[in-house]
N, C-alpha and C positions, 0 to 999 in steps of 0.2 A: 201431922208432921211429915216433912218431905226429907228426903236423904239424896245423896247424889255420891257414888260412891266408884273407881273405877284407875283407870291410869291412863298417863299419855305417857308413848315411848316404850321402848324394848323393856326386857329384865334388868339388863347393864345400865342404859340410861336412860334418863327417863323421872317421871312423878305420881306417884301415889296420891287421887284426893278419895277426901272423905270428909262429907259438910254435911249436918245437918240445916232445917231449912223450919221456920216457925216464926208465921203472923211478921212475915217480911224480915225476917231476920235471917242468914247464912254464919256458921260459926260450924269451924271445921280446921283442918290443916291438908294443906300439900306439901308432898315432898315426908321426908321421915323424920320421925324423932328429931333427929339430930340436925339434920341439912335439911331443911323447911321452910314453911312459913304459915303459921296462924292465918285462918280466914275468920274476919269480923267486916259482914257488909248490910248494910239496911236498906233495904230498895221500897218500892212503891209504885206499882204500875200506875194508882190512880190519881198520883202525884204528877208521875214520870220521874222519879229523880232515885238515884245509885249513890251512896256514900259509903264510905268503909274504906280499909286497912289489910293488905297483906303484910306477913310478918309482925317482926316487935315495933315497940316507941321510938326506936334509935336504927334497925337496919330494914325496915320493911315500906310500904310502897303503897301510896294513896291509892282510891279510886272515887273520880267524882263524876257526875254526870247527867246525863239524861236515858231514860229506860222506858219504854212501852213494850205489848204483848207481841211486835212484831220487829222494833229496831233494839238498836242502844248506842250513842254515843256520847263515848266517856274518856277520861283520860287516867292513866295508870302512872303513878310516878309523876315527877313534877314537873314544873316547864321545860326546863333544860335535859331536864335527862328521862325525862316522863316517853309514852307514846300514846296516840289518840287510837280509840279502841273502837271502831266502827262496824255494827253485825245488822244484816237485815234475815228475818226469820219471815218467810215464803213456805207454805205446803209443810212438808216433816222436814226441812234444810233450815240451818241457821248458817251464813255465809257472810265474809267481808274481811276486812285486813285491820290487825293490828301494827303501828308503825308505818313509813315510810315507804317509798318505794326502795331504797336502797338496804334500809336497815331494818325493816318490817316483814312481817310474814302474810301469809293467806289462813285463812279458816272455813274450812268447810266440814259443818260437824252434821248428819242425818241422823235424825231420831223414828224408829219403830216402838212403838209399845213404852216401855219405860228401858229401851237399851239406844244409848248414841256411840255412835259411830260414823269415823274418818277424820280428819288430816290436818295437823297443823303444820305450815311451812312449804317446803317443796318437795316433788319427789323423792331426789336425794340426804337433803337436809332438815327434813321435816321428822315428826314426830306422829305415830299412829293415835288414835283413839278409841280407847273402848270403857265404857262408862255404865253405869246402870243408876237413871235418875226417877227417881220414883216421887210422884205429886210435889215436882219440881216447872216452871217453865222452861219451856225448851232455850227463849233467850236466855233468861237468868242461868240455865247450867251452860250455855257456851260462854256466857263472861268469864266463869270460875274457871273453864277447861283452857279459853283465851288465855286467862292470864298465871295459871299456873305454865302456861309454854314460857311467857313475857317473862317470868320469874325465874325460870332453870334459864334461858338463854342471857339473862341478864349475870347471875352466877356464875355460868360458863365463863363467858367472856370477863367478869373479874378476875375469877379465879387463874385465868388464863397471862393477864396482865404483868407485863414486866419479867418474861420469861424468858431464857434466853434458849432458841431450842439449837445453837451450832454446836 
């Protein structure tokens, strides 16, 4: 059984995960208790194919796709409001952009040993990583790390909506 356990983001802001990982199954939560979202995902490298569920049946966010031991591209959330989640995994780096250029981020997560580490987003706007994934793949924990970023910035920017800051 594999575990993948760790945070993206400061103390302040930021997400908590913790997935367990058995016979192609991920089931875990990011984010806390209360402000989260459930991970239920089923992959298959000798398929190639990523299906699953962040969050609940009513507020949480697909993912489908295609997955082998060195890419993944998948889509998070649905057509319209979904983003295409593209990682190419080279050497101990898993790298590539989730989203757009405009409204998308960058990912670049390096793994040592069973600890990943580095960077979702930008310099300034980005989110740190530091993760401890154990008899996990390296792609398979950046998808979880990807898209727990996709899921706090998706929040943010609701939660933000309709504000008036004058």
């Amino acid at each position: 059984m594999g575990s993948i356990e760790g945070r993206i983001g400061g103390v302040f802001a930021g997400y908590d995960i913790y997935a367990l990982l058995e016979d192609g199954n991920v089931n875990g939560r990011i984010g806390g208790s209360v402000i989260g979202d459930d991970i239920n995902i089923k992959y298959s490298l000798t398929d190639g194919t990523i299906n699953g569920r962040f969050g609940g049946a009513i507020f949480g966010k697909d993912i489908s796709g295609n997955i082998g031991s060195d890419f993944v591209d998948a889509r998070i959330g649905g057509s319209i409001d979904g983003h295409d989640l593209k990682l190419k995994h080279e050497g101990n780096t898993v790298y590539g952009r989730c989203g757009g250029i405009v409204d998308g981020f960058d990912v670049l997560i390096n793994f040592q040993g069973s600890t990943a580490t580095g960077r979702l987003g930008g310099t300034f706007d980005g989110f740190d990583v530091e993760c401890q994934c154990v008899d996990i793949e390296p792609i398979v924990s950046a998808v979880i790390i990807a898209s727990a970023y996709y899921l706090y910035k998706k929040k943010q920017n609701h939660g933000s909506a309709g504000v008036n800051t004058n």
